[in-house]
MIBA-256647 format. One record per residue (C-alpha): y, z, x; residue in three letters; residue number from 1. Coordinates in nm, 2 decimals. Each point is the difference from the previous one (the first is absolute). Layout:
! MIBA-256647
REC     c2     c3     c1 res   n
REC      Y      Z      X Ala NUM
...
***
This chain:
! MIBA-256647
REC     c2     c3     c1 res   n
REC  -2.15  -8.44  -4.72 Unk   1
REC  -0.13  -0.11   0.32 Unk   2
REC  -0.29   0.21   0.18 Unk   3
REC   0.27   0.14   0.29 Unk   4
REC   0.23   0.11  -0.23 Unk   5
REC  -0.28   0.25  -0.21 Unk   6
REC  -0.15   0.14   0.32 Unk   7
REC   0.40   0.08   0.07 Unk   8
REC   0.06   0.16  -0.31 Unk   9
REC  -0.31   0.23   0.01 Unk  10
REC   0.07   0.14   0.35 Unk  11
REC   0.34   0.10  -0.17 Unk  12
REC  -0.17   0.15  -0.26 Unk  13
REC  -0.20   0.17   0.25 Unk  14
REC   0.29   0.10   0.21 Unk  15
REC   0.15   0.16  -0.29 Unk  16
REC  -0.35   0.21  -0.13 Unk  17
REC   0.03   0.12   0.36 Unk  18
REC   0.39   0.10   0.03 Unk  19
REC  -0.05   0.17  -0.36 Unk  20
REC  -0.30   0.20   0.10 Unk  21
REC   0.19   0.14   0.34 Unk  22
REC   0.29   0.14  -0.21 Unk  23
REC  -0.22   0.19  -0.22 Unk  24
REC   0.00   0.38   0.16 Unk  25
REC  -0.42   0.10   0.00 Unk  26
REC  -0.05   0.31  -0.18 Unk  27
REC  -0.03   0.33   0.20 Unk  28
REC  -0.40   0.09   0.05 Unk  29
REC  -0.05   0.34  -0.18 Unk  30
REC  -0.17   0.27   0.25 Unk  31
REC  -0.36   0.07  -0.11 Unk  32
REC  -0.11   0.30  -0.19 Unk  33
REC  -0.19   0.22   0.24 Unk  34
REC  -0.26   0.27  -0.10 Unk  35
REC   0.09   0.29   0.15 Unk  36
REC  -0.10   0.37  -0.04 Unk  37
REC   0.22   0.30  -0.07 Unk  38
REC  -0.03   0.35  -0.02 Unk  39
REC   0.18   0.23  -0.26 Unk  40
REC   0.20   0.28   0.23 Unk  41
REC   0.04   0.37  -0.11 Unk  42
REC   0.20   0.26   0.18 Unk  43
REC  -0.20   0.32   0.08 Unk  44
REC   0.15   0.29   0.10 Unk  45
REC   0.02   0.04   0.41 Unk  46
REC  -0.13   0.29   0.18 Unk  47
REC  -0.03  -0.22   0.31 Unk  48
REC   0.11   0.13   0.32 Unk  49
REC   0.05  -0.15   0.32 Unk  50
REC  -0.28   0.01   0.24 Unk  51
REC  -0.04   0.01   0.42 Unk  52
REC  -0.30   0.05   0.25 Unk  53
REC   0.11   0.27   0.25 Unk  54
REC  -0.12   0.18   0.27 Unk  55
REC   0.00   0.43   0.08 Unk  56
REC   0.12   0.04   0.30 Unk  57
REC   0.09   0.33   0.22 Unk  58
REC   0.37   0.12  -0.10 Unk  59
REC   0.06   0.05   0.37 Unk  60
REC  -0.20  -0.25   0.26 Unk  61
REC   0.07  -0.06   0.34 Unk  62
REC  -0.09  -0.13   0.31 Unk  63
REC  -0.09   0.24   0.31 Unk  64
REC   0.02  -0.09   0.32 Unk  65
REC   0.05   0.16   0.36 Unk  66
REC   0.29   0.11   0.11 Unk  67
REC  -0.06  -0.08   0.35 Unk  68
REC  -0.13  -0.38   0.16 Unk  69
REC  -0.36   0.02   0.14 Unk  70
REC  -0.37  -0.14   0.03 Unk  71
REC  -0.17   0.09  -0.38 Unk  72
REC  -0.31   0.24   0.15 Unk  73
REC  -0.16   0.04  -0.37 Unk  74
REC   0.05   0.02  -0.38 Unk  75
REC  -0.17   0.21  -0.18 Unk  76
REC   0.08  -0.12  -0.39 Unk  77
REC  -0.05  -0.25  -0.19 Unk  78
REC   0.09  -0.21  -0.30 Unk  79
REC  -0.04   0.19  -0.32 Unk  80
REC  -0.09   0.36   0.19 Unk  81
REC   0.21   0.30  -0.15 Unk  82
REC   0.14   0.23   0.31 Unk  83
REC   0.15   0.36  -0.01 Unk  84
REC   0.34   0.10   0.11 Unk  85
REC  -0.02   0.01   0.38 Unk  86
REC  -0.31  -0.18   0.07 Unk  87
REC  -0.01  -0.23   0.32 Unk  88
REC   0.03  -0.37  -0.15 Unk  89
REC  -0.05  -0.19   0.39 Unk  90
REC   0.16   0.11   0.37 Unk  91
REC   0.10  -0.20   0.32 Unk  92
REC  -0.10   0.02   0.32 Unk  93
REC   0.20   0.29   0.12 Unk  94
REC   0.00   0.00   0.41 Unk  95
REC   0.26  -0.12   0.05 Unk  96
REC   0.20   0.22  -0.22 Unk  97
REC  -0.18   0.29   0.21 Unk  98
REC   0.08  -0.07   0.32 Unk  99
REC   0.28  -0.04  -0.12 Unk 100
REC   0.03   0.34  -0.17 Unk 101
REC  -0.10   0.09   0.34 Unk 102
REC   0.24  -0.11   0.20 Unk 103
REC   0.28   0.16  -0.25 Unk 104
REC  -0.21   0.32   0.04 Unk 105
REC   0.02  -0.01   0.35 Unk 106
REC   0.40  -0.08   0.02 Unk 107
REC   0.04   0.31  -0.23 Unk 108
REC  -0.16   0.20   0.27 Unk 109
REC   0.25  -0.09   0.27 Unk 110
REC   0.25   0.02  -0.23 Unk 111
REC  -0.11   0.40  -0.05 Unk 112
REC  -0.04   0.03   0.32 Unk 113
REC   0.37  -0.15   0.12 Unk 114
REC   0.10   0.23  -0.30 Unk 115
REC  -0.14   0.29   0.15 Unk 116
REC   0.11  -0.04   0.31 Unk 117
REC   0.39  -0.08  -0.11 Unk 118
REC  -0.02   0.37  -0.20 Unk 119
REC  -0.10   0.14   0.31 Unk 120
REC   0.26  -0.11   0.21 Unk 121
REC   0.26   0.04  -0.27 Unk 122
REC  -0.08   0.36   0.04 Unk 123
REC  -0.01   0.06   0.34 Unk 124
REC   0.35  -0.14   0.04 Unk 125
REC   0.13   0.17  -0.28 Unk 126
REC  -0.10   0.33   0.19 Unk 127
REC   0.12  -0.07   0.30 Unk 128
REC   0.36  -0.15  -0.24 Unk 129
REC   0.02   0.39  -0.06 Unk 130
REC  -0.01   0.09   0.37 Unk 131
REC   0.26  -0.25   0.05 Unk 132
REC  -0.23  -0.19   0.26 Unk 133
REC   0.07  -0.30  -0.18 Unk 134
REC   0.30  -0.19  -0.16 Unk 135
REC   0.01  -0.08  -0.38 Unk 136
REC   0.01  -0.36   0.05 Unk 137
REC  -0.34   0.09   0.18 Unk 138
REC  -0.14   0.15  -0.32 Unk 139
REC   0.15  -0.28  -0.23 Unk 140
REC  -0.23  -0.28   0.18 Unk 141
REC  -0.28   0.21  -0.04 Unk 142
REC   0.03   0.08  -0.36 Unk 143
REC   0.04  -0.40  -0.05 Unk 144
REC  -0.34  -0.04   0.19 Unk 145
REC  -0.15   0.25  -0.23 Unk 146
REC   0.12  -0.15  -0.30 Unk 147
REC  -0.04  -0.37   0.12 Unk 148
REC  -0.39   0.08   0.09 Unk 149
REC  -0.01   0.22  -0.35 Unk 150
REC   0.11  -0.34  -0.19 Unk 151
REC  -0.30  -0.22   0.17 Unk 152
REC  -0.29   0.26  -0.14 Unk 153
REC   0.12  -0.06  -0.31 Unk 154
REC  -0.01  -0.36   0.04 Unk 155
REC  -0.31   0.00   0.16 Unk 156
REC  -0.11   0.23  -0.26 Unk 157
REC   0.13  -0.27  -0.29 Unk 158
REC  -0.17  -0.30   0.19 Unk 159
REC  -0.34   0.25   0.00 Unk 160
REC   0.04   0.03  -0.36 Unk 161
REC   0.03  -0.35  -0.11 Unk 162
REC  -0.25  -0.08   0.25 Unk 163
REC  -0.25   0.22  -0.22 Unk 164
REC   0.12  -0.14  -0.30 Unk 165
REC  -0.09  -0.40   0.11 Unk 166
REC  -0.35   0.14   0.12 Unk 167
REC  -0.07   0.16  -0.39 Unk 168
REC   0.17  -0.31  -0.15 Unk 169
REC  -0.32  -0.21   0.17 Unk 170
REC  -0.18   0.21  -0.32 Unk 171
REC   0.03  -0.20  -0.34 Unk 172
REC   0.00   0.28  -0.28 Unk 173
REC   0.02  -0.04  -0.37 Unk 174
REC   0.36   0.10  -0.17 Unk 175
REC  -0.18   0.12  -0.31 Unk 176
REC  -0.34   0.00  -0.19 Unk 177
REC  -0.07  -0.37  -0.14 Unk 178
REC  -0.18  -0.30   0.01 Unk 179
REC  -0.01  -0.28   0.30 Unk 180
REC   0.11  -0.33  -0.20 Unk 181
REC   0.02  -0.24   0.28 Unk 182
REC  -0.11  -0.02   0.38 Unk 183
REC   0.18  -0.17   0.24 Unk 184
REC  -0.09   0.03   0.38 Unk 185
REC  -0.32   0.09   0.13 Unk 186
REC  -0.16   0.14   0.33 Unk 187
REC   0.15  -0.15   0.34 Unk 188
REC   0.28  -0.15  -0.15 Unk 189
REC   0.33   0.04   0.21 Unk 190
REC   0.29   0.17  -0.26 Unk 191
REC   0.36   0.03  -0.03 Unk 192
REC   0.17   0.27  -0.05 Unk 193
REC   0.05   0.02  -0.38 Unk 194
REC  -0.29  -0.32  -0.08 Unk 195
REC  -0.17   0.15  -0.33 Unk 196
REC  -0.40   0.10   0.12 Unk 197
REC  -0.05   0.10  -0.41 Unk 198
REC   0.15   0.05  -0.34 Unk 199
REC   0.00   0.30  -0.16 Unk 200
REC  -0.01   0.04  -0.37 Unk 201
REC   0.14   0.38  -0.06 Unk 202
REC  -0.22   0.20  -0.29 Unk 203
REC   0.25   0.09  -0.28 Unk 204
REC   0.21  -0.24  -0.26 Unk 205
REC  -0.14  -0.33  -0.08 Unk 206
REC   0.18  -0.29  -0.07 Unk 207
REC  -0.08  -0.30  -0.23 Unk 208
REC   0.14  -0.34   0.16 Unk 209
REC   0.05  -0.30  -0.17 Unk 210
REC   0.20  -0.32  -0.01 Unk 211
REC   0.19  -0.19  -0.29 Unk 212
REC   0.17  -0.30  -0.05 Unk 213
REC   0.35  -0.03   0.01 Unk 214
REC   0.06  -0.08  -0.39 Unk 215
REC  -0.19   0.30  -0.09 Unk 216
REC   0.15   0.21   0.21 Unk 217
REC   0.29   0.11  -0.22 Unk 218
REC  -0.24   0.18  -0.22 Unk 219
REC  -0.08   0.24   0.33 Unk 220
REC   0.24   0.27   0.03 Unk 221
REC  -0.02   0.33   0.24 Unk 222
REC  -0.15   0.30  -0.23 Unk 223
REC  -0.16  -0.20  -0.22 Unk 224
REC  -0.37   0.05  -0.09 Unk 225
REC  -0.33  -0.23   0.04 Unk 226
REC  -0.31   0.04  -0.08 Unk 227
REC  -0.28  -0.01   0.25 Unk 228
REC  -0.37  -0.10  -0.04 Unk 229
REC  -0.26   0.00   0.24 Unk 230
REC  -0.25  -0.26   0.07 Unk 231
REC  -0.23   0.24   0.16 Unk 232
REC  -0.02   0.23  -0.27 Unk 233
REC   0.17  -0.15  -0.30 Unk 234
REC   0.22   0.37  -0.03 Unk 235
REC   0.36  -0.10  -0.10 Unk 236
REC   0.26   0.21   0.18 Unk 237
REC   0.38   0.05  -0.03 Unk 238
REC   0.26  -0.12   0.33 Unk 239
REC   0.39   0.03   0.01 Unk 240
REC   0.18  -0.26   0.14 Unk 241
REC   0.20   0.11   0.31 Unk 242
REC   0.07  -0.30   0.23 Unk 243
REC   0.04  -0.42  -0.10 Unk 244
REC   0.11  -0.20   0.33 Unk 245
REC   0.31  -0.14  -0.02 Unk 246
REC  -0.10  -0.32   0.20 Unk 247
REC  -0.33  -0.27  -0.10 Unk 248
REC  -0.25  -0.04   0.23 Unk 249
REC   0.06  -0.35   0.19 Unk 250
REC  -0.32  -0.08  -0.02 Unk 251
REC  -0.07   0.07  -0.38 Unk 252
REC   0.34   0.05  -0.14 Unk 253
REC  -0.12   0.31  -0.21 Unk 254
REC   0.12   0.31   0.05 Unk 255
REC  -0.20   0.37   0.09 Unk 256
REC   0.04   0.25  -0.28 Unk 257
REC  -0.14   0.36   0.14 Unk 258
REC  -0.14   0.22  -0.26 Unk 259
REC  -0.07   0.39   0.07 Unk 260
REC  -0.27   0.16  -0.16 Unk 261
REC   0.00   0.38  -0.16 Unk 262
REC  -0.04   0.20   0.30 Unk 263
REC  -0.28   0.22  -0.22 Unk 264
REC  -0.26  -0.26  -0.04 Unk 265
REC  -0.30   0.25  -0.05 Unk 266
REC  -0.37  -0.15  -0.05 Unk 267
REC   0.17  -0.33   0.00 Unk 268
REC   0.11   0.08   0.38 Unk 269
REC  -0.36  -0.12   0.09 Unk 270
REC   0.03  -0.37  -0.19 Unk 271
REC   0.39  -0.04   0.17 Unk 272
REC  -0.14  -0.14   0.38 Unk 273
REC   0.20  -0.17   0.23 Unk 274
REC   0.01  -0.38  -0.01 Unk 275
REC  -0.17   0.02  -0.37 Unk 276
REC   0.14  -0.30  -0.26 Unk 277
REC   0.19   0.12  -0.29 Unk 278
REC   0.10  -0.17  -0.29 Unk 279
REC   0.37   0.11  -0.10 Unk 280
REC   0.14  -0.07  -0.34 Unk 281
REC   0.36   0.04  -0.10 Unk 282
REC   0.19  -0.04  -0.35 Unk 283
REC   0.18  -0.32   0.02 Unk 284
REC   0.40   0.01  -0.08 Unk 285
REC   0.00  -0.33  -0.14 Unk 286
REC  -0.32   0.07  -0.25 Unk 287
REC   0.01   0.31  -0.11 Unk 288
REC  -0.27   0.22  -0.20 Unk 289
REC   0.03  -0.13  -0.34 Unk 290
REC   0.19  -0.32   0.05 Unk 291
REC  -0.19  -0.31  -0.13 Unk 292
REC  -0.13  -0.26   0.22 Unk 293
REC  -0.20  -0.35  -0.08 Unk 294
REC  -0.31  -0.16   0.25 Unk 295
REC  -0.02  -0.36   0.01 Unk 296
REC  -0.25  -0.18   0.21 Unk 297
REC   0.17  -0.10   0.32 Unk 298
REC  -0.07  -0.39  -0.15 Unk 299
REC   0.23   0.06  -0.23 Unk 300
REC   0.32  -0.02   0.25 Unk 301
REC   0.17  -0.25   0.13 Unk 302
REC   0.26   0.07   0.28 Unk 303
REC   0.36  -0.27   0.00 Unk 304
REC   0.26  -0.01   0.17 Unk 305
REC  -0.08   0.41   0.08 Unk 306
REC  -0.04   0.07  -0.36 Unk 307
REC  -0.32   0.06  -0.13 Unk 308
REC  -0.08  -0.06  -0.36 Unk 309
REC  -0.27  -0.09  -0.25 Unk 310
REC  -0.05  -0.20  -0.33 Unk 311
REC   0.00   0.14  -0.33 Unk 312
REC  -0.14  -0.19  -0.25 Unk 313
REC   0.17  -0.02  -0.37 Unk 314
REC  -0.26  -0.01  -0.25 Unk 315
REC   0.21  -0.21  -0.27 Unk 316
REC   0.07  -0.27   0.20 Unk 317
REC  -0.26   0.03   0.26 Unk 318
REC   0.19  -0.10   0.29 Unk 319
REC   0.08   0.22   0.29 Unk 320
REC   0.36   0.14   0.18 Unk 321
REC   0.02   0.20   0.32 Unk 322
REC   0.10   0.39   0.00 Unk 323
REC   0.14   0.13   0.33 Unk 324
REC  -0.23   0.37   0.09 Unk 325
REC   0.06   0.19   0.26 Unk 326
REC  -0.35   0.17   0.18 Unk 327
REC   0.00   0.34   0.12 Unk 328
REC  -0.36   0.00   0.18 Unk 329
REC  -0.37  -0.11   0.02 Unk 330
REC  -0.31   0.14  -0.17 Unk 331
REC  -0.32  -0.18   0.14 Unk 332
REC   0.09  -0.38  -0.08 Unk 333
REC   0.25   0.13  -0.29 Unk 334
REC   0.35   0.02   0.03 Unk 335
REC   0.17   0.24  -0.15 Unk 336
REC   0.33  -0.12  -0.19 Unk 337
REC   0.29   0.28  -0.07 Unk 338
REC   0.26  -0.26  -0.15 Unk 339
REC   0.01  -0.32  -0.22 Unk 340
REC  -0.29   0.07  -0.26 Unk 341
REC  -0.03   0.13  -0.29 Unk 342
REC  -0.29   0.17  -0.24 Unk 343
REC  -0.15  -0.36  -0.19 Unk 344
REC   0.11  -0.24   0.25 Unk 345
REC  -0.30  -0.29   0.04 Unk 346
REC   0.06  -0.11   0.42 Unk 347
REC  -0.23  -0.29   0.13 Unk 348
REC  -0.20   0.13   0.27 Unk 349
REC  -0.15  -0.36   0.12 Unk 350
REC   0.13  -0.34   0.11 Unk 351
REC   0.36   0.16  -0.01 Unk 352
REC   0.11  -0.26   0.24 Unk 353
REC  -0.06  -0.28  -0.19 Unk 354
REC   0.25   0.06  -0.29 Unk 355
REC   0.31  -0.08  -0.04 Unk 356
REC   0.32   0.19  -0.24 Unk 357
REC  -0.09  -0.11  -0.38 Unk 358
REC  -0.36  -0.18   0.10 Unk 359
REC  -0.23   0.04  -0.32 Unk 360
REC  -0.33   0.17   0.06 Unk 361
REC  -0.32   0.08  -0.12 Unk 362
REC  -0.24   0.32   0.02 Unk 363
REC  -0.32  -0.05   0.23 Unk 364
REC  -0.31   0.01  -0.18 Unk 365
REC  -0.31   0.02   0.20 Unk 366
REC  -0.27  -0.24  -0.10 Unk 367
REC  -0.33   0.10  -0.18 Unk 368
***
C-alpha cells in the first residue's frame, strides 16, 4: 500500500473516532453536596400579641382663634402652659372697634332722641283728634312717624350691640381649663378672622392614638380592649377602642385607631401627660392565646414567585425539599411562622439559595 493511500485511511479512522464521540450524550453533572446548617423547630404555645407605639392625646383639642380680623397687640401663653376656664389667651388692637362702638353709641342717641320726639307729637295730635281739630288721616301719618322712628332705635340699638360684641371679641379667652399644645401667631402679626392664634387641649378624657397597617387592621374592632403601657412610668393601663378611620393616611397608608382610657385613672392620672409615648398591645385574631407558633431565623426564607418557603431537610436521605409557610410577624430578626411547620421539622437556615429540589447535603461542622 502506497504512503498516500495510509495517510487516507487514518484520517477516516479519525473521522469516524470523532463522528462516534459526538453521538454519545455526556452524562448530566451531579449538583455538589453543600454543608448546610439547620435548626430543629418546636411549636410553643403563643401568648403574643400585636404591638403599636401611640401617643395620649386630649379627647377634645382645638384651635382658638379671633372672631374678629385685627393687628395681634399680645399673647400671653405659651407652649406647654396650663390656663383656666376664662383666662385671656392674646387680644387685638381694639380702636378701631371703639370708635366704632362709638359711633353706634352715638346713632342710638339720635335714634332716642327722634323716638322721643315722634311720642311726643303722636300725643299732642291725638288730643287735639279728640277735639276734632284734626282729621284721622292727620293722626294716621303721625302714628306711622312714631312707629317708623320707634323701628330705627331698635336698629340702632341692634347695631350698638353687635358693635360691643366685635370690641369684646378683640379679647382671646380660653373655652375651658387645659393645656396650650401648639402656638401659632405671635405679637404684631395681622389675623383673620377665624386664623387659629393657639390650640387648646381641654382637661378631662384622654385618648390613646395610634396607627396600624392595613393587613392588621381586621383584628381592630370598635369596643374591643388593649392594653396600654407607659414609657414614662412602665404602669400598664386598660383603653377601649372607640374610633378606627375608615380611610389610610396618603402619606403612610396606615390607618388611626383612637383608644379611650378609663375615665377614673386615679394615682395613675399623674403618669397619663399629654404627648407621652405609649406602648399598646392587642390580642391578635389570627394568633390567639394558646395557639402554637414556630421562629425561624429570617435566613431561613426564601421568597418566589410571592410565596415564601424554606427547606426541610430529610434525615434518611439527606437531601432537602421546599415547604410553603406562611409568616404572621417579626420578633427582633426572627420571624414568626403560623403555617407550614411542624414539631421535629430540621429547616436550613443558611445558604438557602443555593439548593436546588432533591440536592444532597451535608451538616456544617465547624473546624477545630
Amino acid at each position: 500500500m502506497s504512503y498516500f493511500s495510509m495517510g487516507f485511511v487514518r484520517v477516516a479512522v479519525c473521522g469516524l473516532v470523532l463522528c462516534l464521540s459526538a453521538c454519545h450524550k455526556a452524562e448530566p453533572q451531579e449538583d455538589p453536596v453543600r454543608a448546610v446548617k439547620v435548626i430543629t423547630v418546636g411549636a410553643v404555645s403563643s401568648d403574643m400579641g400585636l404591638e403599636f407605639s401611640g401617643e395620649i392625646r386630649a379627647r377634645i383639642e382645638t384651635g382658638l382663634g379671633f372672631r374678629v380680623a385685627g393687628k395681634l397687640l399680645n399673647r400671653s401663653v405659651e407652649l406647654g402652659q396650663r390656663v383656666k376656664a376664662g383666662q385671656e389667651l392674646a387680644h387685638l388692637d381694639p380702636q378701631d372697634y371703639r370708635l366704632a362702638s362709638e359711633a353706634t353709641a352715638a346713632q342710638l342717641l339720635v335714634a332716642q332722641t327722634n323716638l322721643d320726639l315722634a311720642g311726643a307729637d303722636l300725643k299732642r295730635y291725638q288730643d287735639l283728634y279728640k277735639q276734632g281739630f284734626i282729621s284721622a288721616a292727620e293722626l294716621e301719618r303721625r302714628e306711622a312717624s312714631f312707629k317708623a322712628a320707634q323701628a330705627q332705635w331698635q336698629q340702632a340699638q341692634a347695631q350698638n350691640t353687635v358693635q360691643g360684641n366685635q370690641t369684646n371679641y378683640t379679647r382671646l379667652l380660653a373655652d375651658g381649663a387645659g393645656v396650650i399644645t401648639a402656638v401659632e401667631a405671635s405679637a404684631g402679626q395681622v389675623l383673620a378672622a377665624g386664623q387659629p392664634v393657639v390650640r387648646l387641649a381641654m382637661d378631662g378624657a384622654r385618648d390613646v392614638v395610634f396607627s396600624v397597617p392595613e393587613d392588621k387592621l381586621s383584628s381592630l374592632k370598635v369596643g374591643g380592649s388593649v392594653d396600654v403601657r407607659l414609657w414614662n412610668s412602665g404602669k400598664s393601663l386598660k383603653a377601649k377602642i372607640r374610633d378606627v378611620s375608615v380611610s389610610a393616611d396618603p402619606v403612610t397608608r396606615t390607618f388611626v385607631v383612637k383608644a379611650m382610657l378609663s375615665s377614673d385613672l386615679g394615682r395613675d392620672e399623674a403618669d397619663v401627660v399629654l404627648g407621652a409615648t405609649v406602648t399598646v398591645t392587642l390580642p391578635s385574631s389570627a394568633m390567639a392565646a394558646g395557639v402554637p407558633r414556630v421562629t425561624l431565623p429570617t435566613s431561613a426564607l426564601r421568597h418566589e414567585a410571592g410565596v415564601t418557603s424554606v427547606w426541610l431537610l430529610n434525615p434518611s436521605s439527606m437531601t432537602v425539599s421546599t415547604q410553603a409557610v406562611e409568616v404572621f410577624t417579626a420578633e427582633g430578626n426572627d420571624a414568626v411562622v403560623s403555617r407550614g411547620l411542624q414539631n421535629g421539622d430540621q429547616v436550613v437556615v443558611s445558604g438557602v439559595h443555593a439548593l436546588n429540589p432533591g440536592q444532597k447535603v451535608s451538616l456544617f461542622q465547624a473546624r477545630q
